[in-house]
PLY file of the C-alpha trace (Angstrom):
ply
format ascii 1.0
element vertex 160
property float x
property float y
property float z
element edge 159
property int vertex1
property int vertex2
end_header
22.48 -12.47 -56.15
22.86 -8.61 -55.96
23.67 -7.40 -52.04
20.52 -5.58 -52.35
18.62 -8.50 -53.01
20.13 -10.37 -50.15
20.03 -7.89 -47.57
15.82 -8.13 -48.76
16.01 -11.27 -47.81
17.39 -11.36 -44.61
15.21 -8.44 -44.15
12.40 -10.46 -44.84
13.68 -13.67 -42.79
14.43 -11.55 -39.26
10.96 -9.88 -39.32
9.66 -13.11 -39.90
11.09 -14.31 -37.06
10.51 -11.52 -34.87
6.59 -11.57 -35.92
6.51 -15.10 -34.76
8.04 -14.53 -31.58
5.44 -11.83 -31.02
2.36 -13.90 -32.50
3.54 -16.76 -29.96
4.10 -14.24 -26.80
1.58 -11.35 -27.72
2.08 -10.03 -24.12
5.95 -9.22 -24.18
7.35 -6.27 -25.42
8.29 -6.36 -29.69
11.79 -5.79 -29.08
12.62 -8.09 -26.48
11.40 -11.35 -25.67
13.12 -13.63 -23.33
13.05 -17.44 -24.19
15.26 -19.94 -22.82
17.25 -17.71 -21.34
18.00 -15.85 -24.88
17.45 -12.59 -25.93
15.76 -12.31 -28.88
14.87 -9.06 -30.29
15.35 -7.79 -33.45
19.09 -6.94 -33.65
19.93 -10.05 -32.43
17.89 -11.71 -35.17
19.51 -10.01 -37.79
22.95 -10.60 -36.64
22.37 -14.70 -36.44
20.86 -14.53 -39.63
23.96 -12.59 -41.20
26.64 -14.78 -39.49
24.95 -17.27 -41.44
25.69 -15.84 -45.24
29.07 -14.57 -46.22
28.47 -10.97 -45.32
30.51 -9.43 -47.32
27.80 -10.16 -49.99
25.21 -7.87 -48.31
24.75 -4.15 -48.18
24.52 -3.81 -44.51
23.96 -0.42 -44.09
20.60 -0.89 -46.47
19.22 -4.22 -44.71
19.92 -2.16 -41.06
17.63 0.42 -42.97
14.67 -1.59 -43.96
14.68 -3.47 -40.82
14.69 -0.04 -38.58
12.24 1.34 -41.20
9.81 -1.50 -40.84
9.64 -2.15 -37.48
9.37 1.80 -36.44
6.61 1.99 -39.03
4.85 -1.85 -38.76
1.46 -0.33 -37.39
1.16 2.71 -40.66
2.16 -0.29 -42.98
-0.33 -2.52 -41.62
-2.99 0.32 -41.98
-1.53 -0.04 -45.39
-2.19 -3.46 -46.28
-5.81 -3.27 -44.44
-6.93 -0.40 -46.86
-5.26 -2.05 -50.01
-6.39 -5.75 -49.03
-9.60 -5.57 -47.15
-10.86 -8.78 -47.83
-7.47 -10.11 -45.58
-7.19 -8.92 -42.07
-3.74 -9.14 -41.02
-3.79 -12.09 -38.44
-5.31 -13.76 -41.42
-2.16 -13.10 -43.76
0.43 -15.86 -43.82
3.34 -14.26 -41.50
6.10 -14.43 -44.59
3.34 -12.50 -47.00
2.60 -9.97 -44.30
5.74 -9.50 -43.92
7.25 -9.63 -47.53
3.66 -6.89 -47.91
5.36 -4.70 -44.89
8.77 -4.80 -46.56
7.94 -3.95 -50.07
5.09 -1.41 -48.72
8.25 0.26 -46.71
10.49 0.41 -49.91
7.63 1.79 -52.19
6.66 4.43 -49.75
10.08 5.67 -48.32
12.77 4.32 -50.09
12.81 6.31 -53.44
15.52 8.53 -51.83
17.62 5.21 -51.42
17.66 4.98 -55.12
15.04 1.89 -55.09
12.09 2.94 -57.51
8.76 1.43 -57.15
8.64 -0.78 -59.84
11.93 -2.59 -58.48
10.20 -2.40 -54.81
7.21 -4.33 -55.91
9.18 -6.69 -58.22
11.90 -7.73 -55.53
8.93 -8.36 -53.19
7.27 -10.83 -55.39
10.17 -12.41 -55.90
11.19 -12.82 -52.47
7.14 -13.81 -51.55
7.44 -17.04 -54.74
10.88 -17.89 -52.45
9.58 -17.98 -49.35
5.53 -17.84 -49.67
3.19 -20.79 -50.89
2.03 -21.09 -54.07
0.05 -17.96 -54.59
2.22 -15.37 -52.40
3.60 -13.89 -55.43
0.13 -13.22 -56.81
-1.09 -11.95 -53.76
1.86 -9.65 -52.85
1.98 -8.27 -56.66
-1.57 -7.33 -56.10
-1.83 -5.64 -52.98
1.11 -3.72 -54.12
-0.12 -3.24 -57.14
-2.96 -1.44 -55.67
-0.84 0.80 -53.68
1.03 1.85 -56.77
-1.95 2.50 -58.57
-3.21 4.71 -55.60
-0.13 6.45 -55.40
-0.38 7.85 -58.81
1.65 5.43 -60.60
1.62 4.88 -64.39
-1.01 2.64 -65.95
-0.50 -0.40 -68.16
-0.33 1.29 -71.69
-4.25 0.77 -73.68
-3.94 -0.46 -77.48
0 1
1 2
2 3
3 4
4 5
5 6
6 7
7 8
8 9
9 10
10 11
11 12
12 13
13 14
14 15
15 16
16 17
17 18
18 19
19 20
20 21
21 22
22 23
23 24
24 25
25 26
26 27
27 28
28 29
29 30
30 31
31 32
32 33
33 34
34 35
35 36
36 37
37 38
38 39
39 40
40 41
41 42
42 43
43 44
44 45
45 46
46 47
47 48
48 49
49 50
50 51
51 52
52 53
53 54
54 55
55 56
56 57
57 58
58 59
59 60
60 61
61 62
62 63
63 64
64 65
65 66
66 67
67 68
68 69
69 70
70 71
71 72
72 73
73 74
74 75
75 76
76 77
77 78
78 79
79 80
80 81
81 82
82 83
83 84
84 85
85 86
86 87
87 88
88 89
89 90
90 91
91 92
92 93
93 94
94 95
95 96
96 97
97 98
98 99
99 100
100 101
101 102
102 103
103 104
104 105
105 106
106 107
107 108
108 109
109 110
110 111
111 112
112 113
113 114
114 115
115 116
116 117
117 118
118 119
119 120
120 121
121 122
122 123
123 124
124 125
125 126
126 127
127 128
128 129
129 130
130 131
131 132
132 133
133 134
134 135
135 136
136 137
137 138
138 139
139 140
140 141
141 142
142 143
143 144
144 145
145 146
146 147
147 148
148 149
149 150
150 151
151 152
152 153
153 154
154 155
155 156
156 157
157 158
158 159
């Protein structure tokens, strides 16, 4: 597994966690909630999560990146996903697609510059949505993002 692709992961797994803390206590602030006398925000999410991987196998600078990225930008990405999957409101989107959508959404927008082009955005997102997602995350995550690539001006499939 490429660092990359594991510092996706764990990318994926502390938003994930951090959503559900929010969906369970919508009243507390994102960053902090206090439960059992534990902090949990999002740093300290992301540092259980990497004491539990050998990390010198991640690219921790990068994972530190999309997890800043994506929580600074969650309300513009979920705008995002609204205009590109109307038919699925967000409360209605599992929390690991929603938040497999806001991660690859984050690297196809803004992370060109980190050397990640889009096609490699939306496939490591489908792959990390058929990991973690039900049957049919991969299908729905490679179609909303699909439809933001298209919209951005992205090549299409090649007509015979």
């Amino acid at each position: 597994m490429s660092s990359r692709h594991l510092a996706r992961s764990l990318a994926m797994q502390s938003l994930y966690e951090w959503d559900f803390y929010h969906t369970l206590y919508p009243q507390e602030d994102l960053h902090i909630i206090e439960k059992e006398q534990r902090k949990i925000d999002l740093e300290s999410i992301v540092k259980k999560n990497i004491e539990a991987v050998d990390a010198k196998k991640i690219d921790r600078p990068f994972l530190d990146y999309l997890v800043a990225g994506v929580s600074q930008k969650i309300a513009y990405l979920n705008e995002v996903i609204t205009k590109a999957a109307p038919k699925w409101p967000i409360p209605q989107i599992t929390l690991v697609d929603r938040n497999v959508l806001r991660l690859g959404i984050f690297e196809l927008l803004f992370s060109q510059d980190k050397g990640v082009p889009p096609k490699v955005a939306i496939n490591e997102a489908i792959e990390i949505a058929k990991k973690f997602g039900g049957p049919s995350s991969g299908r729905f995550v490679n179609g909303v993002l699909g439809t933001i690539y298209k919209e951005m001006g992205g090549p299409q499939k090649d007509e015979k």
